[in-house]
C-alpha positions in Angstrom: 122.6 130.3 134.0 123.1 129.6 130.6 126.3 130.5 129.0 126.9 132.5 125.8 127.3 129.8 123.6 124.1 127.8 125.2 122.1 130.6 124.0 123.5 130.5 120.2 122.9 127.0 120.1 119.5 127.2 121.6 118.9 130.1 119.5 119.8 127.8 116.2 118.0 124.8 117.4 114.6 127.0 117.1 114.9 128.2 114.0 116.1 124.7 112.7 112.8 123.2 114.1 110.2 126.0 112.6 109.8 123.1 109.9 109.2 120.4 112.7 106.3 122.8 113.3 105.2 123.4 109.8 104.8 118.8 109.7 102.9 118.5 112.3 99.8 122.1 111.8 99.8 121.2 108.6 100.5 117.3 107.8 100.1 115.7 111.2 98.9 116.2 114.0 100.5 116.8 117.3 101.1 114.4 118.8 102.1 114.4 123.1 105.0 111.6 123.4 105.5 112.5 127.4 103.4 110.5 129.8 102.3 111.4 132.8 104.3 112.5 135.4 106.0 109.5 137.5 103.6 107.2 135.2 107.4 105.8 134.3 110.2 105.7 136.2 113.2 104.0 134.0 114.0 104.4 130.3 112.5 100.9 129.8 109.3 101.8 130.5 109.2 105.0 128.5 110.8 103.1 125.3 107.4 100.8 125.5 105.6 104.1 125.1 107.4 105.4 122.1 106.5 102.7 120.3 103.1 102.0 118.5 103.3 98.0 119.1 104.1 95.9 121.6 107.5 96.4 122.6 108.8 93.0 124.3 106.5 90.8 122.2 108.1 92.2 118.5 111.6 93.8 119.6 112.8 90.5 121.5 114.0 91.1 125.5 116.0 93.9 127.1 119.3 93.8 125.6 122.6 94.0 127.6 123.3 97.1 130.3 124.6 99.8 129.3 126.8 102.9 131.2 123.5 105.4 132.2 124.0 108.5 130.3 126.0 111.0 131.9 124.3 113.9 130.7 120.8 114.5 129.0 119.8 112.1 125.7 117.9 112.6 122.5 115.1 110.2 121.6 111.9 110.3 119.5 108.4 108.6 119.5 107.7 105.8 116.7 104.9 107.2 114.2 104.3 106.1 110.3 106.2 104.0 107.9 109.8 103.7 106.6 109.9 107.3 105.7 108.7 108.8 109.0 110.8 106.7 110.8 114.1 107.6 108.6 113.2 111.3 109.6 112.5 110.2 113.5 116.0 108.4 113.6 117.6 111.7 111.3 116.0 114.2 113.3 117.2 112.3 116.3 120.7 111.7 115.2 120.8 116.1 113.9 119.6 116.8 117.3 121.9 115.0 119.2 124.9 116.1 116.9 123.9 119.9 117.5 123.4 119.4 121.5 126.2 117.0 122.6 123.9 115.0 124.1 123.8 111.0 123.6 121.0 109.8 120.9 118.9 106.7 121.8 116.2 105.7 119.5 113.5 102.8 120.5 113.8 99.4 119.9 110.6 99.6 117.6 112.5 102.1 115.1 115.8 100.3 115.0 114.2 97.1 113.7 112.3 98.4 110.9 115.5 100.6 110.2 118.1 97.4 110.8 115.7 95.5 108.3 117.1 98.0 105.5 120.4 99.8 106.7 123.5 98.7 108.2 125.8 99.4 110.9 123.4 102.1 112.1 125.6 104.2 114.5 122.9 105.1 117.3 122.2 102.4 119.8 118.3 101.6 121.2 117.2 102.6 124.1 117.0 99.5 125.4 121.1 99.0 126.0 119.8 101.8 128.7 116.2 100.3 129.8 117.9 100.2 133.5 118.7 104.0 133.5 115.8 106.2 135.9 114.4 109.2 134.3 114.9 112.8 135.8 111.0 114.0 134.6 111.6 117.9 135.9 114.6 117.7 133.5 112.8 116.1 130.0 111.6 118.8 127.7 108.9 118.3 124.4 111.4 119.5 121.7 115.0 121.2 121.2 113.3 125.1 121.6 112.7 124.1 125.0 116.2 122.5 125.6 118.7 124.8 127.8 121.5 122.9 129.1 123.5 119.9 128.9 121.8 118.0 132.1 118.3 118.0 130.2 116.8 115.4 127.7 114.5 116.2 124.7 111.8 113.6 123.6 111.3 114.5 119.8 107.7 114.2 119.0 106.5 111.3 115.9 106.6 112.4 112.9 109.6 115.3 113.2 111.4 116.4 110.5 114.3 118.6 110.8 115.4 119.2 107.8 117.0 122.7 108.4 118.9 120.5 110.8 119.4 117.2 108.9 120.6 118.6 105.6 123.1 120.6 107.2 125.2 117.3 107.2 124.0 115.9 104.1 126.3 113.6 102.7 127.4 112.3 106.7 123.2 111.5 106.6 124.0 109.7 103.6 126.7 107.7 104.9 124.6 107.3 107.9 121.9 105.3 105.5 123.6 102.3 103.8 122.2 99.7 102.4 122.5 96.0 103.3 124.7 94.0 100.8 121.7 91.8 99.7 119.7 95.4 98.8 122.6 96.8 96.9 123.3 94.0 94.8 119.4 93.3 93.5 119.4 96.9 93.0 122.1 96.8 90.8 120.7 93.9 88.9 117.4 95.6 88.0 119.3 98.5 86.6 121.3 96.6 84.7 117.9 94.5 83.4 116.6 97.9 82.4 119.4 98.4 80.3 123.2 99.7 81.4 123.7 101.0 78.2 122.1 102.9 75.6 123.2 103.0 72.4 126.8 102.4 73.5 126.1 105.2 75.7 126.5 104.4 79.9 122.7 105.1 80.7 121.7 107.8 83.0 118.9 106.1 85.4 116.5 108.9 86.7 113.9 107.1 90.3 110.5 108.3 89.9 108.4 107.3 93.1 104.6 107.6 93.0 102.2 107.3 95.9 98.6 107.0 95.3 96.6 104.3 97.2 96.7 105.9 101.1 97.4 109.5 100.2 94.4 110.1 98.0 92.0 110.0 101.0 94.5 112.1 102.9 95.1 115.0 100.4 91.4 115.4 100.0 90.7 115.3 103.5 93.5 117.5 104.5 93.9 119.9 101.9 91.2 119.4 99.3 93.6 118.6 96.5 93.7 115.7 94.7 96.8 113.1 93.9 99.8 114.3 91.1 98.3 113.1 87.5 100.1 111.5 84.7 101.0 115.0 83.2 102.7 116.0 86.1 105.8 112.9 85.6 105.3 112.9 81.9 106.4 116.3 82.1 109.5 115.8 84.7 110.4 112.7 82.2 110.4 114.8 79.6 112.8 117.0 81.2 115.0 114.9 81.5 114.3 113.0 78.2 115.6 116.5 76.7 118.5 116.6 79.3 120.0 113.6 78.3 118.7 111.9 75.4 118.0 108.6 74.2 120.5 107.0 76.9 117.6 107.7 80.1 116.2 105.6 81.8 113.2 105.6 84.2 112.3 103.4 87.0 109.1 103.7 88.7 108.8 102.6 92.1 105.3 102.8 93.3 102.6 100.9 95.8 100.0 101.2 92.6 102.2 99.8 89.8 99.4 98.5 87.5 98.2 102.6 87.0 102.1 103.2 86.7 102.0 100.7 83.8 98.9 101.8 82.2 99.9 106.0 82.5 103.4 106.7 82.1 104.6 103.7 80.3 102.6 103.8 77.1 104.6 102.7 74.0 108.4 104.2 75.7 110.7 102.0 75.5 112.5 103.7 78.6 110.0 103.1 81.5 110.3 100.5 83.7 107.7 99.9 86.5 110.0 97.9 88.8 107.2 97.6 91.8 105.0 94.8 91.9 102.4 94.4 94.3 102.6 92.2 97.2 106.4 91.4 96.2 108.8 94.6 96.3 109.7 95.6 99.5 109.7 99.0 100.9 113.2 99.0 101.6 114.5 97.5 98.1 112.3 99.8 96.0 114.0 102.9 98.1 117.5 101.0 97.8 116.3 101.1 93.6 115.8 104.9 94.1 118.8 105.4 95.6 121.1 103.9 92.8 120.0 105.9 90.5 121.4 109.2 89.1 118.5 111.6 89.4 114.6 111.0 90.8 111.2 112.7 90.1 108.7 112.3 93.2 105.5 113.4 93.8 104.9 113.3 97.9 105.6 111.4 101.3 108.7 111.1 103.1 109.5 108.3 101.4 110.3 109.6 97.9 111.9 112.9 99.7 114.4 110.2 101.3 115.0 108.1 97.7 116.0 111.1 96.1 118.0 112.6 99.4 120.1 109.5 99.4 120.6 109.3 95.2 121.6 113.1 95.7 121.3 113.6 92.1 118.7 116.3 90.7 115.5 115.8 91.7 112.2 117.1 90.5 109.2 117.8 93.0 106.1 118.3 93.1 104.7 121.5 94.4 102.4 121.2 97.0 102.2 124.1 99.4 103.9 123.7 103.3 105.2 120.4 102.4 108.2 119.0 104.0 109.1 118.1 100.9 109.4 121.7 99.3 111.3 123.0 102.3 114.0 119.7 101.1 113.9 121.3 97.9 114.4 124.4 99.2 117.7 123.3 101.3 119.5 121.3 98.7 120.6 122.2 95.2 119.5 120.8 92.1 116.1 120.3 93.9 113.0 121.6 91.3 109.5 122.3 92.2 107.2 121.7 89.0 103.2 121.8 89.2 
């Protein structure tokens, strides 16, 4: 029987994953991250199935044992890119926090995530391989979860942000940057200019997707990508916020129409991308040093401007995860 405060929390965990649900009718699909029943009997075995590669040939062998959980865990399936995978890890990490219950993520996201952050505080599952899995008590997602002896297996591609943002500056803290990151970041602001007419210069991230989301819009939603007038006019905000001492830095995986649309004759826009060189983790690390962002789409802008925590400009594309961010944090700004 499930006691008072069980129900509360189970009650809060349902409404904090209504956007979870929102991602995946209207973004992604659904995806099932439970295997058959008895198909896997130790954590091990389910880890290699949360993953979309080959575990033991990419993520090296199964680390050290670990104590088997006393209680239920958390752990999500691997889906996407850097973005998706912050949210995986986030939502993972929120989940956990809320339930009490120990958070394990697979070895698959920790090394893309380990590539970029430090001193990430949840351990893989694979300190845990050895552990045997209790299928009648693994639910699907946290509506589900009841009590403390039960595990929840997040689905790819969650995002609890309801959840997540709750804790917003401890999910900050959560995401820092290796040394090497911070420093080149700091040097290509710097480059662009660290002051502006004796002023200190205010540095405002603008991330813009293009190459794999064009297909995707269209196909999903029959709306095409964010146009030049949509960041001329959040730079332009900004340009009358703060004056001649702004600075813009694009970040972008198609610099060369970043150069040719928004750069023009300003002698304030940077495009710091370059193709086939940046990394996805330095341009974000970029993002995230600077004061304020404008982003267009993708988890992976929603994340820069999360971790600069400055005001951020949006734009407004209908059942987005990214609107209901905008919605949860202040100094967020939807603009068409």
């Amino acid at each position: 029987m499930r006691k008072p405060n069980q129900n509360l929390l189970a009650t809060s965990l349902m409404l904090a994953c209504s956007v979870v649900v929102v991602v995946h009718v209207f973004v992604f699909p659904l995806y099932s991250v439970l295997p058959r029943r008895r198909s896997a009997r130790q954590l091990g075995d389910f880890e290699q199935m949360l993953c979309l590669s080959n575990l033991r040939a990419s993520q090296g062998p199964v680390l050290w044992r670990h104590h088997c959980p006393r209680h239920g865990i958390v752990t999500v399936a691997q889906g996407g890119r850097l973005g998706n995978q912050m949210w995986e890890y986030a939502a993972t990490w929120a989940v956990a926090r809320r339930t009490g219950l120990e958070p394990y993520v697979p070895r698959c996201i920790r090394k893309l995530l380990d590539e970029v952050f430090c001193d990430l505080s949840i351990p893989s599952l694979g300190y845990v391989s050895h552990c045997p899995i209790d299928w009648d008590n693994v639910v699907r997602s946290p509506e589900l979860w009841a009590y403390t002896n039960q595990s929840i297996v997040l689905p790819r591609f969650s995002v609890f942000a309801d959840l997540t943002l709750g804790w917003a500056e401890d999910i900050r803290h959560e995401f820092r940057f290796h040394d090497k990151l911070c420093e080149t970041s700091r040097r290509v602001l710097e480059s662009a200019g660290q002051f502006v007419n004796g002023t200190l210069a205010t540095y405002v991230g603008i991330h813009v997707r293009r190459t794999d989301y064009r297909d995707y819009l269209w196909r999903t939603r029959r709306i095409f990508l964010a146009g030049a007038e949509y960041f001329l006019n959040a730079m332009e905000y900004f340009r009358a916020k703060y004056g001649k001492n702004v600075v813009f830095l694009v970040v972008s995986d198609d610099p060369a129409w970043c150069q040719r649309n928004l750069v023009g004759g300003s002698g304030d826009v940077f495009v710091v991308s370059k193709s086939g060189v940046s990394s996805p983790g330095q341009d974000l690390a970029i993002m995230a040093a600077c004061n304020h962002s404008i982003i267009d789409y993708g988890t992976f802008g929603v994340w820069g401007a999360i971790l600069a925590s400055g005001e951020t400009i949006v734009y407004n594309i209908s059942k987005h995860s990214s609107i209901r961010v905008a919605e949860l944090l202040p100094n967020w700004h939807v603009l068409n």
